[in-house]
Rosetta silent file (secondary structure, phi, psi, omega in degrees, C-alpha in Angstrom):
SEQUENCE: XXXXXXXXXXXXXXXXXXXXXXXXXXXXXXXXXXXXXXXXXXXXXXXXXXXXXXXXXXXXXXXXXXXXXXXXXXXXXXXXXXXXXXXXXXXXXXXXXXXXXXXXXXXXXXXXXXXXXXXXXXXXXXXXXXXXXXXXXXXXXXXXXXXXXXXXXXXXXXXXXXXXXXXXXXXXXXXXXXXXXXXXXXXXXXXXXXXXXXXXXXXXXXXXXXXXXXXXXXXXXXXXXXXXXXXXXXXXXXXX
SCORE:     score description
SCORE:     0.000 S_00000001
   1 L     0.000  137.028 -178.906  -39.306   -0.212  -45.774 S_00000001
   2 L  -103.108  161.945 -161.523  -42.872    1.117  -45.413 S_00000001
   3 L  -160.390  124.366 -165.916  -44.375    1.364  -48.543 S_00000001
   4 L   -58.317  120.897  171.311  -47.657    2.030  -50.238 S_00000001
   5 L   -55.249  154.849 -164.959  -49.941   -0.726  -51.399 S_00000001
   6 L   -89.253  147.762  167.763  -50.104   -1.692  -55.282 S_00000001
   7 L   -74.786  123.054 -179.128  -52.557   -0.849  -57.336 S_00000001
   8 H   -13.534  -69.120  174.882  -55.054   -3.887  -57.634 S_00000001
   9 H   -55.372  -31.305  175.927  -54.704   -3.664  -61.562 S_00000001
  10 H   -40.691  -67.197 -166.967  -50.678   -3.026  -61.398 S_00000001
  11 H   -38.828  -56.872  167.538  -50.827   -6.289  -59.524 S_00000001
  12 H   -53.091  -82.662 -179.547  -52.645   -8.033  -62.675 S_00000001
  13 H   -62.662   -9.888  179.774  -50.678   -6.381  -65.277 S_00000001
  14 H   -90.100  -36.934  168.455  -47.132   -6.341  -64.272 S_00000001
  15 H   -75.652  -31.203  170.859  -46.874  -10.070  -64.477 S_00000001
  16 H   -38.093  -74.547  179.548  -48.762  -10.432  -67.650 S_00000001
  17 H   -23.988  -54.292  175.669  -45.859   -7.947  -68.717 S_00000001
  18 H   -51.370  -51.229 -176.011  -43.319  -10.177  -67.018 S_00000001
  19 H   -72.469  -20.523  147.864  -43.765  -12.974  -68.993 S_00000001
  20 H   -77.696   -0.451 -179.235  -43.826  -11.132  -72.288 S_00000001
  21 H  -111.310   17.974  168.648  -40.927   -9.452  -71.682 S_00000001
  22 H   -76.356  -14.572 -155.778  -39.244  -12.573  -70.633 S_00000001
  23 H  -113.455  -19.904  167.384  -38.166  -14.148  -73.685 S_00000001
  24 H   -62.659  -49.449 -139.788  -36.726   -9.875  -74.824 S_00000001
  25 H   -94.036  -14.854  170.488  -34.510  -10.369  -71.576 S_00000001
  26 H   -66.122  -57.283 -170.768  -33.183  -14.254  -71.972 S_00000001
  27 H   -48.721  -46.361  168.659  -32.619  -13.058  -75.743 S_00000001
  28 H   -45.551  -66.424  159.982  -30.895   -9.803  -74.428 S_00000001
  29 H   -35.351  -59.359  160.264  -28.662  -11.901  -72.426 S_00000001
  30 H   -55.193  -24.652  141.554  -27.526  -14.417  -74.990 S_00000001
  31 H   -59.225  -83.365  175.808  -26.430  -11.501  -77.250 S_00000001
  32 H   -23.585  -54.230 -157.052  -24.639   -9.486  -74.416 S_00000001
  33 H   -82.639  -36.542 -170.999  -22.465  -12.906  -73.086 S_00000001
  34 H   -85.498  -21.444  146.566  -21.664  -13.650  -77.235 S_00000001
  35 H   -40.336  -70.134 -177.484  -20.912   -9.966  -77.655 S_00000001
  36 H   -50.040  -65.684 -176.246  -19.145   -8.936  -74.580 S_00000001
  37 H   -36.007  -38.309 -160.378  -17.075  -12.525  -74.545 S_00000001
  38 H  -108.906  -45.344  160.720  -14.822  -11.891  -77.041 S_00000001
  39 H   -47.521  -33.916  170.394  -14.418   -8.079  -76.514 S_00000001
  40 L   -94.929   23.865  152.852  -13.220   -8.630  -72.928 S_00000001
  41 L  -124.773   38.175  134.552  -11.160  -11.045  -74.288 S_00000001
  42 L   -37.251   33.209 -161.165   -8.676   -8.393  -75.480 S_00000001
  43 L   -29.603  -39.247  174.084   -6.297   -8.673  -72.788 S_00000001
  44 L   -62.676  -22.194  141.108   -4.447   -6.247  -73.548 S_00000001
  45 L   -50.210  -58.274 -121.843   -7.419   -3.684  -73.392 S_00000001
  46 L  -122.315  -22.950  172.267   -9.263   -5.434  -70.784 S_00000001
  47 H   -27.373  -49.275 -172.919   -6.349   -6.314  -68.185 S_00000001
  48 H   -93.137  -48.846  170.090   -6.664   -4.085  -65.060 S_00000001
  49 H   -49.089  -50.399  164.771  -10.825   -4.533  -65.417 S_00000001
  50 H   -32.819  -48.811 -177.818  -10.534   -8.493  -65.255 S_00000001
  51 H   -74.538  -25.483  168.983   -8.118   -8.307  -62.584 S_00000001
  52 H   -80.794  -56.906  178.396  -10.387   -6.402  -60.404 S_00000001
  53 H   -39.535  -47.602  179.830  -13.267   -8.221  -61.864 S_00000001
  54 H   -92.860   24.013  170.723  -11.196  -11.538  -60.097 S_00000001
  55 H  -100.208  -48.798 -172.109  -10.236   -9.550  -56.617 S_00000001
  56 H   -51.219  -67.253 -157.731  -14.446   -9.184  -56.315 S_00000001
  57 H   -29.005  -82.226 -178.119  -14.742  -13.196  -57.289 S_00000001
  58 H   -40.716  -25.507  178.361  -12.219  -13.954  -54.591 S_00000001
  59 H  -107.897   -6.395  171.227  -12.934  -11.611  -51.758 S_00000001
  60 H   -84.633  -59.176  176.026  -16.771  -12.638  -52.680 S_00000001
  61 L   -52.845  -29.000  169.797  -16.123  -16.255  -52.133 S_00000001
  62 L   -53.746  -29.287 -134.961  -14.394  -15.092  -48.858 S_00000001
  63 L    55.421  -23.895 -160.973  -18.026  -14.249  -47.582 S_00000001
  64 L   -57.938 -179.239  167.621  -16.713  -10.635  -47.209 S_00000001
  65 L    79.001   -7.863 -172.516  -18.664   -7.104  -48.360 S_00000001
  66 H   -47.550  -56.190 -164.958  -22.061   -8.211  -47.108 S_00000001
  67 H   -81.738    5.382  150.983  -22.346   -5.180  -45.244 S_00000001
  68 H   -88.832  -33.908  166.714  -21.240   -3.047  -47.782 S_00000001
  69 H   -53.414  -50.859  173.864  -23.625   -4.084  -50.783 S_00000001
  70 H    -6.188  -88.416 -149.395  -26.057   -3.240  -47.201 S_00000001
  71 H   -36.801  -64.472 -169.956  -24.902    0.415  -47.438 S_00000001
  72 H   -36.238  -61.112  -99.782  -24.654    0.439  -51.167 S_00000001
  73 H  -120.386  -68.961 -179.117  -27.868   -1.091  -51.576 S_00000001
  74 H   -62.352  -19.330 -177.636  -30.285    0.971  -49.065 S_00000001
  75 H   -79.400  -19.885  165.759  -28.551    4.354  -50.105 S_00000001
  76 H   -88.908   20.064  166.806  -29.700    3.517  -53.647 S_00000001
  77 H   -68.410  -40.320  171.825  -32.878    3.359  -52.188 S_00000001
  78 H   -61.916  -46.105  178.957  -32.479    6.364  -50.959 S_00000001
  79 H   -86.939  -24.567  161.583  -31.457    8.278  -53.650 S_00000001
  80 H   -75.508  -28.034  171.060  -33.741    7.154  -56.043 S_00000001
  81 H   -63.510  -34.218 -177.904  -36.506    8.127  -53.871 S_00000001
  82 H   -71.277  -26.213   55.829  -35.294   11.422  -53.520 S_00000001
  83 H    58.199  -81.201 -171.887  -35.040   11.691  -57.457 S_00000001
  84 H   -51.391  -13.944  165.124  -38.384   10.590  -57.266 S_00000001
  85 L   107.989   28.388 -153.829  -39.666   13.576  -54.722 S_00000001
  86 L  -137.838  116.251 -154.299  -40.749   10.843  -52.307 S_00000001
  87 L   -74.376  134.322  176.264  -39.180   11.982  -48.870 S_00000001
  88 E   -99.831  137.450 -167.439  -37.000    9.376  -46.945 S_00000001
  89 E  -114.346   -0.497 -177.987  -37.532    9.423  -43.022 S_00000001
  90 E   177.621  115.218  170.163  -34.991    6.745  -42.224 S_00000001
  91 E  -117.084  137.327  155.466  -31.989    4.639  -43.436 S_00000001
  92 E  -108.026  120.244  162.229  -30.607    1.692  -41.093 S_00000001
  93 E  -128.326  161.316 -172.772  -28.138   -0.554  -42.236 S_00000001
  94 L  -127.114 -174.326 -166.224  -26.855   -3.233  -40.301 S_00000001
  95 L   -82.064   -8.865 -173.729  -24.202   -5.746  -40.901 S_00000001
  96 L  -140.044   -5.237  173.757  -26.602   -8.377  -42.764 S_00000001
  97 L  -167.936  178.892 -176.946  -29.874   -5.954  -43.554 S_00000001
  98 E  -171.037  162.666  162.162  -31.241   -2.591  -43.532 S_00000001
  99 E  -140.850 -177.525  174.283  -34.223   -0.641  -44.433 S_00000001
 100 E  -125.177   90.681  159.266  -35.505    2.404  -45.583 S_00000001
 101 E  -109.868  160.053 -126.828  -38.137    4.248  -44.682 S_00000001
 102 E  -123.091  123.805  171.803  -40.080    5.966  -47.231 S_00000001
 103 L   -64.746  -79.912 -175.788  -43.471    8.086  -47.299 S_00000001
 104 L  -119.600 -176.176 -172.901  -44.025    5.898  -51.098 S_00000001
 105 L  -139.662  144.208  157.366  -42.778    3.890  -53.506 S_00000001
 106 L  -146.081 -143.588 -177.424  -42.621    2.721  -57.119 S_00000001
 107 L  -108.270  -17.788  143.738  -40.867    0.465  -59.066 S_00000001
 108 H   -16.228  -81.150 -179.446  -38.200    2.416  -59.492 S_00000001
 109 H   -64.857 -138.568 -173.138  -37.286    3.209  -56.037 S_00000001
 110 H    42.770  -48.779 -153.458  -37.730   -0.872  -55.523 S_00000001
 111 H  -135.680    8.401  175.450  -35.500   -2.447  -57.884 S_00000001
 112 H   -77.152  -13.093  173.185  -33.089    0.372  -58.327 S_00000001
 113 H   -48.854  -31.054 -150.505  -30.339   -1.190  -55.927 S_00000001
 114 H   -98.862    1.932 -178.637  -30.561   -4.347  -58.321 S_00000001
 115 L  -133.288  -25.332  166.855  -29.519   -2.189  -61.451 S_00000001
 116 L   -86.429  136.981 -174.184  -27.373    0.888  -60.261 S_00000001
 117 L  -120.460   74.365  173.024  -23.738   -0.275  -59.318 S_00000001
 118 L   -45.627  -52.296  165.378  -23.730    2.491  -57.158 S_00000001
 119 L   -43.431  -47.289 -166.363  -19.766    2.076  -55.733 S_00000001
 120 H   -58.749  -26.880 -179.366  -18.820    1.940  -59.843 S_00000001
 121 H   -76.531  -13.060 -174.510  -20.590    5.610  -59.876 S_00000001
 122 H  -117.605   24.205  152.244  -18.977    6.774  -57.503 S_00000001
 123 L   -98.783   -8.099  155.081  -15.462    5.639  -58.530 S_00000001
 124 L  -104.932   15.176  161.767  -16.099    7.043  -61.636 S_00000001
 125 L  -122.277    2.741  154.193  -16.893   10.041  -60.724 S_00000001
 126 H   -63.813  -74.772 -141.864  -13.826   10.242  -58.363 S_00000001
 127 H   -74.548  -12.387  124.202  -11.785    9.727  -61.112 S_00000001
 128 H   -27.882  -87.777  161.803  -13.501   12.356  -63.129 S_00000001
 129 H   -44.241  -30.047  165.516  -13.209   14.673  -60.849 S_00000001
 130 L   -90.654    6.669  171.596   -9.538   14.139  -60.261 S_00000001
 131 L   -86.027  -27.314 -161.428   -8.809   14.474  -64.397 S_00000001
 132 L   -83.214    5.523 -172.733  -10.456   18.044  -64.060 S_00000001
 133 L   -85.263  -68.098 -150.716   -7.571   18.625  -61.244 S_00000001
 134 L  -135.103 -159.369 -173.530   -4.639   16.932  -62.260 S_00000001
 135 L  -113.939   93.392 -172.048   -3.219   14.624  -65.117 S_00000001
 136 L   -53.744  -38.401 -127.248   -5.786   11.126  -64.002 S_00000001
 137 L   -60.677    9.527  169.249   -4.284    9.537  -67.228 S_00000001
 138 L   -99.710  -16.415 -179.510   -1.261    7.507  -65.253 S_00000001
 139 L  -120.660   22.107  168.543   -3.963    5.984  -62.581 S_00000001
 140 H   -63.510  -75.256  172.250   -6.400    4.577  -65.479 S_00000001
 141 H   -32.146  -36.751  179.701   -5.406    0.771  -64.464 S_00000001
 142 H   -76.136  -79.618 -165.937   -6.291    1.294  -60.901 S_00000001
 143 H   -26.778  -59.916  161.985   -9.400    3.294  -62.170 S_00000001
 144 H   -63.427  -35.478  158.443  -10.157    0.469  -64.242 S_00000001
 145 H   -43.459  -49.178 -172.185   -9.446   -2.321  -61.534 S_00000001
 146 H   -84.300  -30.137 -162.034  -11.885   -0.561  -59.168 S_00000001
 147 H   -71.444  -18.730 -176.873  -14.652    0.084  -61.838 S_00000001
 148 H   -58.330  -37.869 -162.973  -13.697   -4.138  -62.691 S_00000001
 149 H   -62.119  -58.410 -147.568  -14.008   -4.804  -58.840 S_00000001
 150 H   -90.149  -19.549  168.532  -17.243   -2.912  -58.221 S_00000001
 151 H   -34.604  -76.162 -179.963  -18.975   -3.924  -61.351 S_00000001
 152 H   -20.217  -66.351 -176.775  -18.176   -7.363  -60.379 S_00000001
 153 H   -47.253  -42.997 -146.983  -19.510   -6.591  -56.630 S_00000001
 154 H   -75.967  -48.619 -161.167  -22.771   -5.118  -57.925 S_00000001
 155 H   -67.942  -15.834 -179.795  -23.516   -8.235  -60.521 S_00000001
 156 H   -63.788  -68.118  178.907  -22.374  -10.723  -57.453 S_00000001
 157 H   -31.821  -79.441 -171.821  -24.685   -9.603  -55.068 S_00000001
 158 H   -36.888  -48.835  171.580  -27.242   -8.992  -57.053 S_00000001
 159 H   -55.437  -34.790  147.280  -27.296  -12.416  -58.409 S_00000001
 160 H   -23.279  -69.831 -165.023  -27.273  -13.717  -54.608 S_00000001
 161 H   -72.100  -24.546 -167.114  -29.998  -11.800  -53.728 S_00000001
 162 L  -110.752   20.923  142.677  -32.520  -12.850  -56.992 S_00000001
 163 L   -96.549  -19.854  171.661  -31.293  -16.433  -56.444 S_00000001
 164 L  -106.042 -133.074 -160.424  -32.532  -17.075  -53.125 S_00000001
 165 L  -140.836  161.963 -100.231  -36.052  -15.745  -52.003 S_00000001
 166 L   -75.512  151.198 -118.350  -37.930  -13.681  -53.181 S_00000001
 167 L  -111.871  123.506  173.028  -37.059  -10.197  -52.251 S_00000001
 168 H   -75.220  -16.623  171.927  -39.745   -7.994  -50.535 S_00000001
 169 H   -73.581  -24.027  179.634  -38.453   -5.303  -52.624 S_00000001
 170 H   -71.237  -46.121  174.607  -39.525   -7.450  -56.198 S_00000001
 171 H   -42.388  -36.518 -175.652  -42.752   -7.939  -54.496 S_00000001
 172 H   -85.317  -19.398  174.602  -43.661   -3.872  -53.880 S_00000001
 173 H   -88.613   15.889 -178.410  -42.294   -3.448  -57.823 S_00000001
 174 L    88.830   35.067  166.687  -44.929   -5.981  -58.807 S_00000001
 175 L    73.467  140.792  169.988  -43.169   -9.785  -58.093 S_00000001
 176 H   -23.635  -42.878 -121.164  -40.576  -11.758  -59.098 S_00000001
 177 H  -116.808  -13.319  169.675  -42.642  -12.650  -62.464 S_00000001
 178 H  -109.165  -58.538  176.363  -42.048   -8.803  -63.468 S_00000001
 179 H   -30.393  -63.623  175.261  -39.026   -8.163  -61.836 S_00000001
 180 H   -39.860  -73.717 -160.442  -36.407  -10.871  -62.832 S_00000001
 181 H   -65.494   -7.429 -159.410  -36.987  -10.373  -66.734 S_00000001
 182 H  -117.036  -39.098  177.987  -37.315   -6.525  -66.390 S_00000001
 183 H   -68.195  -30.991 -162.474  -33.465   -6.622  -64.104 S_00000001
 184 H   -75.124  -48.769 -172.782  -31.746   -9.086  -66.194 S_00000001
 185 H   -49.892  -35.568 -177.654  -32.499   -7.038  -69.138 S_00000001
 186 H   -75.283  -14.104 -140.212  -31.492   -3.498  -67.708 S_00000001
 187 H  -101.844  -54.104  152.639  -28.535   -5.319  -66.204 S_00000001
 188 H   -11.547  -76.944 -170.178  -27.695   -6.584  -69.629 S_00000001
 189 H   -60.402  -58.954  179.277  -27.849   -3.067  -70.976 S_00000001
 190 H   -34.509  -56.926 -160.252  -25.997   -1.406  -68.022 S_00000001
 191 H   -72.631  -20.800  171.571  -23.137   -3.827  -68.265 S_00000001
 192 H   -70.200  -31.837 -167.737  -22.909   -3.186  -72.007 S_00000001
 193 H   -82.786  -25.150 -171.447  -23.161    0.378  -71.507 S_00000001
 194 H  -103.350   -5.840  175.767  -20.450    0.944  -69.041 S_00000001
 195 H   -70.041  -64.036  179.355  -17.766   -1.246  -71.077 S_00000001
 196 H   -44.074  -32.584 -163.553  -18.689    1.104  -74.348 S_00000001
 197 H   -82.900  -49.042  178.960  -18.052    4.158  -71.592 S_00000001
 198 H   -96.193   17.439  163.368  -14.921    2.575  -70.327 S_00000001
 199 L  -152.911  103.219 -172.408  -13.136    1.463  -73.595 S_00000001
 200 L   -65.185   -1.693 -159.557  -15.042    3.390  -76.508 S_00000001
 201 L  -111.201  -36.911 -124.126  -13.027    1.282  -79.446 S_00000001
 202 L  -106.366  -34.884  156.816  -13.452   -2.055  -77.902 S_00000001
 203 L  -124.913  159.515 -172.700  -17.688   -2.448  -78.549 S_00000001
 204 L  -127.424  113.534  174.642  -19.826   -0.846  -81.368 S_00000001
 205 L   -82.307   -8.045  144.854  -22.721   -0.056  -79.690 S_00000001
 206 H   -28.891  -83.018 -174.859  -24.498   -0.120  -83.354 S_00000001
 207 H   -77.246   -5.132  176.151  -23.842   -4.176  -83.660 S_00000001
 208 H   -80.938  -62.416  178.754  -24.222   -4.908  -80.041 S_00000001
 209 H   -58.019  -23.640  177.735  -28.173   -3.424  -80.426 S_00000001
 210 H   -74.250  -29.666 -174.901  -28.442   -4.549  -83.618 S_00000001
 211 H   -88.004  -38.427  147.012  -27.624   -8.290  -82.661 S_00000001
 212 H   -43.045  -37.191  170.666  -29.724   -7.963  -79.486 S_00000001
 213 H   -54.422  -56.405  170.405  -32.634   -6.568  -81.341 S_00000001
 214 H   -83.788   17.402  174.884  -32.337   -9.365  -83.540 S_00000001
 215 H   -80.788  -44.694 -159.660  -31.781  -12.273  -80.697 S_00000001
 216 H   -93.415  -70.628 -171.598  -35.366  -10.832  -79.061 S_00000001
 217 H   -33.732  -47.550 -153.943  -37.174  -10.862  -82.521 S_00000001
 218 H   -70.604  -51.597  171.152  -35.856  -14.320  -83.858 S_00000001
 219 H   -25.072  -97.296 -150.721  -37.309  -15.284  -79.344 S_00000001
 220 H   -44.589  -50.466  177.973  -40.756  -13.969  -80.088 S_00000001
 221 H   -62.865  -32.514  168.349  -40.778  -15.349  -83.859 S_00000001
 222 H   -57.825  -48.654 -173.233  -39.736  -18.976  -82.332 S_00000001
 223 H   -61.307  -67.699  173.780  -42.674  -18.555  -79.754 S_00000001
 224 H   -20.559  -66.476  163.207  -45.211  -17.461  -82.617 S_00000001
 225 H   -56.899  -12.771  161.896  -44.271  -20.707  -84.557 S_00000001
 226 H   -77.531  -33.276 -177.727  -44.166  -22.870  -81.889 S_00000001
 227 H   -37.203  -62.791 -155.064  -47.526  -21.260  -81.084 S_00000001
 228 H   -92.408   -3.893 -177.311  -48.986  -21.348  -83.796 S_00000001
 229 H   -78.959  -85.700 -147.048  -48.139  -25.220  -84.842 S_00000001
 230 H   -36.499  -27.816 -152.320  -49.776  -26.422  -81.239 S_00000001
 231 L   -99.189  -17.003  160.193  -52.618  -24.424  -81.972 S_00000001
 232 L  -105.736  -33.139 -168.910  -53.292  -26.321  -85.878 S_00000001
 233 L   -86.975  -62.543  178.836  -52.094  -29.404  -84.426 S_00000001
 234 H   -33.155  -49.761 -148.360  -54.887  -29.180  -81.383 S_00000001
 235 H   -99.602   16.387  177.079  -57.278  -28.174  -83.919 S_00000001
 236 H   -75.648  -53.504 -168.083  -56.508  -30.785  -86.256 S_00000001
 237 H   -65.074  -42.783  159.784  -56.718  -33.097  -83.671 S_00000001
 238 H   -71.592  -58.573 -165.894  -60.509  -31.707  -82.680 S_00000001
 239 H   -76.772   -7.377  172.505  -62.199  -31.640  -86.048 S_00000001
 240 L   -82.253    0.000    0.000  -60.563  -35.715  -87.189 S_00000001
């Protein structure tokens, strides 16, 4: 992807950012998995999404889909740039990479592949579009199977890609040390957000933010206090 050099200061300041917002998006996590766990373990709710959720595990383990996350994955490149005004001159995907290129960039266009589950958007807006048609409401289990499947796909991948190394796209959004902590959290939110969309009874989006809020406060108040003892024990330690 060609892409615009960062601004010097950006460069400075986005990890300083990363690392304070690292300890929001570990907390963010640890709320989302003790929230979410027990809501998806309605089965009876949760049933066709699981089952899809375990055709992705299994056809993942397969090695298949590389080159579709590709597709997926440069077209949300694409489309956020265009969102963004910033005109795309080229997409190539191949069977193991692709690029894009791009007049600019931000961090946006950069890291949106790693947060948009682009296939889930567009199977949910098939299946939209075929309620304003017909009567969807007999093809919800498959509808939920594929949004289980591509959810699944998007969070596989992704995790793939920001486990091995490092990404030239976290580098042009300002490095892995801003990136990670800034995806896991939106990922965090996303996946909470599209559960709440596709079973409105099953989380209260009220006590899911309220118990995240207080997961990243209790983080930050542990750091303070850890903080602030080293910092009277050092200076204890100087003036005896």
């Amino acid at each position: 992807m060609i892409l615009q050099s960062a601004d010097p200061l950006m460069k400075t300041l986005k990890p300083l950012a990363g690392i304070a917002l690292a300890p929001a998006a570990l907390a963010a996590a640890w709320a989302t998995a003790a929230t979410l766990a027990p809501a998806m373990g309605r089965f009876s709710v949760t049933f066709p999404l699981l089952c899809g959720a375990l055709a992705c595990l299994l056809f993942h383990w397969g090695g298949r889909g590389k080159r579709l996350y590709v597709t997926a994955h440069e077209l949300t490149h694409a489309l956020a740039a265009m969102f963004s005004g910033v005109r795309v001159r080229k997409i190539s995907v191949k069977k193991n990479s692709g690029y894009v290129l791009l007049d600019s960039t931000n961090a946006f266009i950069s890291l949106a592949p790693y947060v948009i589950p682009l296939y889930t958007l567009a199977v949910a807006a098939g299946y939209w579009l075929a309620g304003r048609f017909w009567n969807a409401a007999p093809f919800r289990p498959w509808f939920l199977a594929a949004a289980g499947f591509t959810l699944a796909f998007h969070l596989l991948h992704t995790a793939d890609i920001l486990a091995g190394p490092v990404q030239s796209d976290l580098k042009k959004a300002g490095g892995p040390v801003f990136s990670i902590p800034l995806l896991l959290l939106l990922n965090c939110l996303g996946l909470a957000a599209a559960l709440k969309l596709l079973f409105p009874d099953l989380l209260n989006a009220r006590a899911y933010i309220t118990s995240v809020l207080e997961a990243q406060s209790g983080a930050y108040r542990g750091i303070f206090a850890a903080a602030s003892y080293l910092f009277n024990t050092a200076k204890i330690s100087i003036t005896s």
